[in-house]
PDB file with SEQRES, HELIX, SHEET and CRYST1 records, atoms N, CA, C and O in Angstrom:
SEQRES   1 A   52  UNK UNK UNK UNK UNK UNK UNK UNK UNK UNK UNK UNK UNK          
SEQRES   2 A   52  UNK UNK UNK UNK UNK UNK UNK UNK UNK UNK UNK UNK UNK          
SEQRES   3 A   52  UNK UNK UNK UNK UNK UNK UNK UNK UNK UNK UNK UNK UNK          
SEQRES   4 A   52  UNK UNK UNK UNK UNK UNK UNK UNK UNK UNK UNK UNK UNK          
HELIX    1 AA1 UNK A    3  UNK A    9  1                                   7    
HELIX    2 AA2 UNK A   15  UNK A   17  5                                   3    
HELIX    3 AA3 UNK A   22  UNK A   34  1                                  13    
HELIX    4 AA4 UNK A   36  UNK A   47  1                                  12    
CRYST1    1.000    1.000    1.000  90.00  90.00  90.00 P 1           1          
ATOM      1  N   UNK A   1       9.406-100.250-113.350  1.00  0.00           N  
ATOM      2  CA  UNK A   1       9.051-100.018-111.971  1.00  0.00           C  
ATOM      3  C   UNK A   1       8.831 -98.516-111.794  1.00  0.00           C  
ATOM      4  O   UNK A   1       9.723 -97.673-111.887  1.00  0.00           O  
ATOM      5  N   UNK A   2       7.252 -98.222-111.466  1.00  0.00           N  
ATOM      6  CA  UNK A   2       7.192 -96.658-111.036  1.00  0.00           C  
ATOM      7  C   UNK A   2       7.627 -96.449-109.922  1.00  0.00           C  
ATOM      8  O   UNK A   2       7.928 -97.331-109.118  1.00  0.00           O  
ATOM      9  N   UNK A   3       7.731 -94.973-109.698  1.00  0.00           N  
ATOM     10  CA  UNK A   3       7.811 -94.188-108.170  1.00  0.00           C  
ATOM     11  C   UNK A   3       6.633 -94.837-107.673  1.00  0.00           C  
ATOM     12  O   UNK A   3       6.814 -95.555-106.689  1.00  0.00           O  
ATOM     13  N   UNK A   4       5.438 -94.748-108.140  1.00  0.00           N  
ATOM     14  CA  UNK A   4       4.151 -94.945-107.407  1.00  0.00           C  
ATOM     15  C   UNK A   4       4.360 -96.340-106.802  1.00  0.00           C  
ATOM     16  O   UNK A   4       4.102 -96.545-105.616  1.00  0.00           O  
ATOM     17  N   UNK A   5       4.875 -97.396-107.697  1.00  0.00           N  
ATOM     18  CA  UNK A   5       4.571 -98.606-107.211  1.00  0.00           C  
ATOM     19  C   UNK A   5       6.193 -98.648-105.706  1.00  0.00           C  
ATOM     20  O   UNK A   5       5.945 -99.130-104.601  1.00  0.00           O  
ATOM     21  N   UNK A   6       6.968 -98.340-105.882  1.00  0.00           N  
ATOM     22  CA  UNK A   6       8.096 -98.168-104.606  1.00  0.00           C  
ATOM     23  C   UNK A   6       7.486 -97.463-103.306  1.00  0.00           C  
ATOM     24  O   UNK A   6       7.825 -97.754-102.159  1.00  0.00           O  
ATOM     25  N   UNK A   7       6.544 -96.499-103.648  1.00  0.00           N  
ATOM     26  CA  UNK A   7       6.147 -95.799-102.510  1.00  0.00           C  
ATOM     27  C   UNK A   7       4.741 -96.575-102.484  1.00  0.00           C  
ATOM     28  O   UNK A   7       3.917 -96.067-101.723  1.00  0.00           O  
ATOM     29  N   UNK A   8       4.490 -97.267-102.909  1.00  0.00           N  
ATOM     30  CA  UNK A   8       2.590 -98.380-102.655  1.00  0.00           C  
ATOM     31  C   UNK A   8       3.495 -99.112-101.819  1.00  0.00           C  
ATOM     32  O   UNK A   8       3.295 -99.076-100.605  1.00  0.00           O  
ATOM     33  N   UNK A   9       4.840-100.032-102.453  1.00  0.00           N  
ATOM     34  CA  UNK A   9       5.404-101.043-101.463  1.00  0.00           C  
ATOM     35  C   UNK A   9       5.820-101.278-100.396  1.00  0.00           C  
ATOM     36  O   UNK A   9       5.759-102.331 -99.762  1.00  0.00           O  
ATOM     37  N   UNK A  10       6.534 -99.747 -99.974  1.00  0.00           N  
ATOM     38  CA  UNK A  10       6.802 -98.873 -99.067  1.00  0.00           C  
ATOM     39  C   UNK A  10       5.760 -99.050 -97.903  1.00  0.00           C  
ATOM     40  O   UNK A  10       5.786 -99.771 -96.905  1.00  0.00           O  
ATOM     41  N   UNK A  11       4.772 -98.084 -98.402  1.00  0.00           N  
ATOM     42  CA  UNK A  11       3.664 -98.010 -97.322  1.00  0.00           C  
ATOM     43  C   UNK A  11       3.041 -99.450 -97.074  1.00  0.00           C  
ATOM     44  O   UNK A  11       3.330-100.076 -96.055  1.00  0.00           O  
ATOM     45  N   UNK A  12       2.008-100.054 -98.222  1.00  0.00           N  
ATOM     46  CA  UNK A  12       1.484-101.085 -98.060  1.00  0.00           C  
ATOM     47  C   UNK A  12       1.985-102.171 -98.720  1.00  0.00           C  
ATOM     48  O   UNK A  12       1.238-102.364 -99.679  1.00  0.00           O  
ATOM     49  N   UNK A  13       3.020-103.125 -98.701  1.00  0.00           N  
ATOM     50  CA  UNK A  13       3.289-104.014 -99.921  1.00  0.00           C  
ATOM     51  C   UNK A  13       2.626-104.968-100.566  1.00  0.00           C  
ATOM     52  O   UNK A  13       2.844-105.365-101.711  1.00  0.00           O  
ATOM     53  N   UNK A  14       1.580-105.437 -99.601  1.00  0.00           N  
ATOM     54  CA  UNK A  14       0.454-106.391-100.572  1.00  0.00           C  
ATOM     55  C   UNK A  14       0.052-105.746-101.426  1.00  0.00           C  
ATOM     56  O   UNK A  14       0.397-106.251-102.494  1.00  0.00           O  
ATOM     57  N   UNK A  15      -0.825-104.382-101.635  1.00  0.00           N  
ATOM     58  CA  UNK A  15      -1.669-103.485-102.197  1.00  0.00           C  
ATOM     59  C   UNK A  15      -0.360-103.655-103.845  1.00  0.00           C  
ATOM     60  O   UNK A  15      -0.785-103.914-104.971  1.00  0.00           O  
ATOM     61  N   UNK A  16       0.888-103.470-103.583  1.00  0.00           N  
ATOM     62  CA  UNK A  16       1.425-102.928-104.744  1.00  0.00           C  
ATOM     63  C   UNK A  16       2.184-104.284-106.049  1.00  0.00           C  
ATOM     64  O   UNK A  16       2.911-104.170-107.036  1.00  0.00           O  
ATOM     65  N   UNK A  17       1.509-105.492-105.339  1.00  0.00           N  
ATOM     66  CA  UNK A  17       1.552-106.477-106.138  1.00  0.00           C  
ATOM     67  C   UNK A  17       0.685-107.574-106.362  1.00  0.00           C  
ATOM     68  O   UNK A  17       0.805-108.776-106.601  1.00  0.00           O  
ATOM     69  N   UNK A  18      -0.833-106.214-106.096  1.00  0.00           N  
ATOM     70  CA  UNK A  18      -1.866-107.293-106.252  1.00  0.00           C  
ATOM     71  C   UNK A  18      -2.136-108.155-108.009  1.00  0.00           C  
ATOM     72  O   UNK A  18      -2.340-109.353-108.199  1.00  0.00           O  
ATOM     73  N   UNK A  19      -2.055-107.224-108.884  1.00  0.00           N  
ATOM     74  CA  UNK A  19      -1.547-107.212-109.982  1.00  0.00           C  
ATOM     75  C   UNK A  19      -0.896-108.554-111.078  1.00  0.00           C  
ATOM     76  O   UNK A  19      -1.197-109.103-112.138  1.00  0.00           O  
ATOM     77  N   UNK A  20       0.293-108.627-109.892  1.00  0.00           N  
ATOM     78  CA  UNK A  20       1.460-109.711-110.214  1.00  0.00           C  
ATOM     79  C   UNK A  20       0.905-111.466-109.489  1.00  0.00           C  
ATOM     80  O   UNK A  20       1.586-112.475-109.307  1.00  0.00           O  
ATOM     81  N   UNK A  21      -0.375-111.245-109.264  1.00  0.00           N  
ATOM     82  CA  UNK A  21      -1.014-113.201-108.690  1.00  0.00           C  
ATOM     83  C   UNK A  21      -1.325-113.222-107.540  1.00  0.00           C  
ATOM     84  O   UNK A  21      -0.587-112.651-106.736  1.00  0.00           O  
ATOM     85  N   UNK A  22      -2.310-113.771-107.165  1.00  0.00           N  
ATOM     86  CA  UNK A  22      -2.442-114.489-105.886  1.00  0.00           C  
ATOM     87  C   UNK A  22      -1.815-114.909-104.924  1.00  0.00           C  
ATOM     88  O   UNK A  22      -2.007-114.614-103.745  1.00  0.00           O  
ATOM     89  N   UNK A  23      -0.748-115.873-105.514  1.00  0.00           N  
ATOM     90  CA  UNK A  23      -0.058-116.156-105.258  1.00  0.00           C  
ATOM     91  C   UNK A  23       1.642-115.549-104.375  1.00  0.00           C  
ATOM     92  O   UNK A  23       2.459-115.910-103.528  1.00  0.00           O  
ATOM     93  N   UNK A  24       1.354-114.476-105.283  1.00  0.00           N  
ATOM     94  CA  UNK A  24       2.529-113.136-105.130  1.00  0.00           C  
ATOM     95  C   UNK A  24       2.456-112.390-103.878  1.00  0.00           C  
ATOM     96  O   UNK A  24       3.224-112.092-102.964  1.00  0.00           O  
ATOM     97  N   UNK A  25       0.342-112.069-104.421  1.00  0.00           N  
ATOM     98  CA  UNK A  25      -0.086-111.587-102.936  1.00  0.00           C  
ATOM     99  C   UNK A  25       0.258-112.172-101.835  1.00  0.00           C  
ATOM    100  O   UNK A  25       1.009-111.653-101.009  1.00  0.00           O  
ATOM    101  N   UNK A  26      -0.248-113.280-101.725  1.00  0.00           N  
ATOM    102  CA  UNK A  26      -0.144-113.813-100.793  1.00  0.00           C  
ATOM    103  C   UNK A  26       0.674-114.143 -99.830  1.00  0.00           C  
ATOM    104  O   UNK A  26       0.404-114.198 -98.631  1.00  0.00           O  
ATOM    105  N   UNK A  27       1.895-114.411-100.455  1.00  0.00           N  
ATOM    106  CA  UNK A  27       3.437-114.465 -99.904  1.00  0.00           C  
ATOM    107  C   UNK A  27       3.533-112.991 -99.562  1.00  0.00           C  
ATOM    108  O   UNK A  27       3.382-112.763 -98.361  1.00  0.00           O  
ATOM    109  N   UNK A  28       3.728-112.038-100.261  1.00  0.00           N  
ATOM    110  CA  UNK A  28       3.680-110.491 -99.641  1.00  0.00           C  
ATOM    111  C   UNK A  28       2.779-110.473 -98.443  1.00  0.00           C  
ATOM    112  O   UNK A  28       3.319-109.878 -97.510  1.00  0.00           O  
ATOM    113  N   UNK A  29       1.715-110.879 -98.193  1.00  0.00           N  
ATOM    114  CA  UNK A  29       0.859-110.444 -97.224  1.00  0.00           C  
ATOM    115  C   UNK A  29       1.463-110.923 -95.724  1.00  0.00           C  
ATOM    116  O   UNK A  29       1.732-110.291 -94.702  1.00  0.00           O  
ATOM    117  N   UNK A  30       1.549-112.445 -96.116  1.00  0.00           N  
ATOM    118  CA  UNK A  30       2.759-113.055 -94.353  1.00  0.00           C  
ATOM    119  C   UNK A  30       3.594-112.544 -94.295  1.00  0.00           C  
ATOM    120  O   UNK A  30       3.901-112.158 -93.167  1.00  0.00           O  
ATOM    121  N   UNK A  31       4.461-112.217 -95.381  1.00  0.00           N  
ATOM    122  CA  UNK A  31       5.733-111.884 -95.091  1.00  0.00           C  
ATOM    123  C   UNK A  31       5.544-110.402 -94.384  1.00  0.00           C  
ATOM    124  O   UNK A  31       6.354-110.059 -93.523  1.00  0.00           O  
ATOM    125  N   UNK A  32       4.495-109.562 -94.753  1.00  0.00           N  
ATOM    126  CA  UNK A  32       4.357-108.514 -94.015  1.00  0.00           C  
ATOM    127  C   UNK A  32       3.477-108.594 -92.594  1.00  0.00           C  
ATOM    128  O   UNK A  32       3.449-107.650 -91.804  1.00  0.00           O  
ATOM    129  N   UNK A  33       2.786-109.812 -92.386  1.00  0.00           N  
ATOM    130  CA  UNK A  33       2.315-110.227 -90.977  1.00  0.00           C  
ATOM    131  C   UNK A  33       3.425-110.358 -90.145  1.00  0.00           C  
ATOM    132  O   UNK A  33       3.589-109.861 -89.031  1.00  0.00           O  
ATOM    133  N   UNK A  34       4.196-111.096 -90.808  1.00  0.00           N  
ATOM    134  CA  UNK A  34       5.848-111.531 -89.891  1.00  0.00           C  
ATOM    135  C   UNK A  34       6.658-110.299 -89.230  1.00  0.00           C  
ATOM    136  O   UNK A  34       7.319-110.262 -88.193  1.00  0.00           O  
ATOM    137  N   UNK A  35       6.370-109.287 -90.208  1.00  0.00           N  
ATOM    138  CA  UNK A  35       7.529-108.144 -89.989  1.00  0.00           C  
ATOM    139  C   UNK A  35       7.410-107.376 -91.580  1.00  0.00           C  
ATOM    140  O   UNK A  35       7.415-107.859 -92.713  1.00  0.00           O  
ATOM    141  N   UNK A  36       7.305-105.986 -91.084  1.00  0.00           N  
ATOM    142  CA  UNK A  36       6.968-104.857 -92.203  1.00  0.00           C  
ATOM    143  C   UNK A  36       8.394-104.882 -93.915  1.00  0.00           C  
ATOM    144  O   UNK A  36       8.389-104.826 -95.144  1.00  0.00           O  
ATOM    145  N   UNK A  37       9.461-105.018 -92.606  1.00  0.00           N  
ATOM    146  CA  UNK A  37      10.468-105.113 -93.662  1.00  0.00           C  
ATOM    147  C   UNK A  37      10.692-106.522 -94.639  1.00  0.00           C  
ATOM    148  O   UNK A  37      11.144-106.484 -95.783  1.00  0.00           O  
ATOM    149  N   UNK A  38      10.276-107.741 -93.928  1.00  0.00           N  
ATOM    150  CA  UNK A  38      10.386-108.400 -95.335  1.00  0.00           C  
ATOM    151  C   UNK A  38       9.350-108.576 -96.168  1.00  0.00           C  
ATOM    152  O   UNK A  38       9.285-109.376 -97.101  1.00  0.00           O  
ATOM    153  N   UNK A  39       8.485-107.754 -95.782  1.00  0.00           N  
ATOM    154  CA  UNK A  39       7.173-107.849 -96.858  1.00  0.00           C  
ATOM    155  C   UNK A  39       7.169-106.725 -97.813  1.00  0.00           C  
ATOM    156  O   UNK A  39       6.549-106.548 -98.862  1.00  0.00           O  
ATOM    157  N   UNK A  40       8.287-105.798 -96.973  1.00  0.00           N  
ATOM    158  CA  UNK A  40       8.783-105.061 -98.324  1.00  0.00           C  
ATOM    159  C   UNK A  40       9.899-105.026 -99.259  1.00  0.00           C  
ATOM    160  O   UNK A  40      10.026-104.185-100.149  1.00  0.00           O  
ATOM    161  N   UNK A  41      10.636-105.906 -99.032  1.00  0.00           N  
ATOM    162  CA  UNK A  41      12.218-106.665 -99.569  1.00  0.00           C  
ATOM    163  C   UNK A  41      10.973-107.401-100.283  1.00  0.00           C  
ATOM    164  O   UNK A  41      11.053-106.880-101.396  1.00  0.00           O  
ATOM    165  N   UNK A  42      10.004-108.174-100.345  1.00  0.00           N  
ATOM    166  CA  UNK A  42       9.765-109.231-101.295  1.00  0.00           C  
ATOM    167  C   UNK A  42       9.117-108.293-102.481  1.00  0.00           C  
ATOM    168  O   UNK A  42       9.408-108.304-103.677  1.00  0.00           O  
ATOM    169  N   UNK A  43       8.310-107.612-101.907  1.00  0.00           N  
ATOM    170  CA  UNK A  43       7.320-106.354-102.735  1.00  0.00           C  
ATOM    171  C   UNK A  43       8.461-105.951-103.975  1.00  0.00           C  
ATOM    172  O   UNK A  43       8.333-105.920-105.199  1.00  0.00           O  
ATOM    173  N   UNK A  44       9.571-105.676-103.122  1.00  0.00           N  
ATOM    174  CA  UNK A  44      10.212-105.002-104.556  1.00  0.00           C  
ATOM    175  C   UNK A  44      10.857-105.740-104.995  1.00  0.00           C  
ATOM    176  O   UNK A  44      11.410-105.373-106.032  1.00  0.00           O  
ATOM    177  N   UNK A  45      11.107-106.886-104.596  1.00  0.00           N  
ATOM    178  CA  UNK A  45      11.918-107.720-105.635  1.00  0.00           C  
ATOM    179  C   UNK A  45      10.900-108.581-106.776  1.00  0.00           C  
ATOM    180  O   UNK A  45      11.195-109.058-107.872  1.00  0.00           O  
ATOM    181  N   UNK A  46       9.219-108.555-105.821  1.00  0.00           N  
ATOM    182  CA  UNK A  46       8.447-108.874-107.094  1.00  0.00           C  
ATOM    183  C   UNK A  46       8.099-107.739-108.144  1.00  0.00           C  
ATOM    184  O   UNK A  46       7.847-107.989-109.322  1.00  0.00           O  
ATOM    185  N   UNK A  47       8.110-106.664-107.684  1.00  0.00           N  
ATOM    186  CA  UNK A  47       8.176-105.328-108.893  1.00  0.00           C  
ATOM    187  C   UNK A  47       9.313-105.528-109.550  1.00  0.00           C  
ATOM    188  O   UNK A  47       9.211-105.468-110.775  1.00  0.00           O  
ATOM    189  N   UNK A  48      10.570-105.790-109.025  1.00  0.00           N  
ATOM    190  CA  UNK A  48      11.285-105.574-109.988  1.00  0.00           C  
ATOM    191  C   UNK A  48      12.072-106.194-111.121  1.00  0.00           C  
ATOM    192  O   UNK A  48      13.021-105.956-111.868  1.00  0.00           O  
ATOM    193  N   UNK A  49      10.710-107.583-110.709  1.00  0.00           N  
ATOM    194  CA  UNK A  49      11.402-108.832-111.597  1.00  0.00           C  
ATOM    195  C   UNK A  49      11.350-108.879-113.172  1.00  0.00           C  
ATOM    196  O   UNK A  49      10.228-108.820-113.676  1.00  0.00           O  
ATOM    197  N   UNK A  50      11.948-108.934-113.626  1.00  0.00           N  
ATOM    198  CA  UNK A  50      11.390-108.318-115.468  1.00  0.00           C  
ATOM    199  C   UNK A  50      10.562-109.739-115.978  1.00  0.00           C  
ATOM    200  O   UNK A  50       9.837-109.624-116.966  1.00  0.00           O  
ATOM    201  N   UNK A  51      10.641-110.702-115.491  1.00  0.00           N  
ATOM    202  CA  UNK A  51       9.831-111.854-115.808  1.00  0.00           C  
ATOM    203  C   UNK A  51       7.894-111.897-115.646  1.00  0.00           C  
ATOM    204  O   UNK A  51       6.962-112.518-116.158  1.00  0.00           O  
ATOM    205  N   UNK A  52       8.021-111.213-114.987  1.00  0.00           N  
ATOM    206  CA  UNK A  52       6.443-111.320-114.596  1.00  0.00           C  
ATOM    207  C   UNK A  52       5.492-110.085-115.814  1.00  0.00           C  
ATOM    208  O   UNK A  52       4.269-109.964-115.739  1.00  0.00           O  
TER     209      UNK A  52                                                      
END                                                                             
C-alpha cells in the first residue's frame, strides 16, 4: 500500500481502486454516494487486502 494510493482514497476513493475490479469500483463508488467516509473505510480496506 503506497502513500499515493491512501491519499487517492482519501481524496477520491473510487479513482484509487479502479485497478482492483469493477466490481470493487463499484461498491466504492455507492458507498461514497451514501457518505464520503464509508467509501473511504472500504477504499482502504480494499488496498489493503493482501489477497487481491
Amino acid at each position: 500500500m503506497s502513500i499515493f494510493r491512501v491519499i487517492l482514497s482519501i481524496v477520491f476513493p473510487p479513482l484509487a481502486v479502479i485497478d482492483k475490479g469493477c466490481g470493487s469500483t463499484l461498491i466504492v463508488f455507492l458507498l461514497t454516494l451514501c457518505g464520503w467516509v464509508p467509501g473511504v473505510i472500504a477504499a482502504l480496506v480494499i488496498i489493503n487486502n493482501p489477497d487481491r
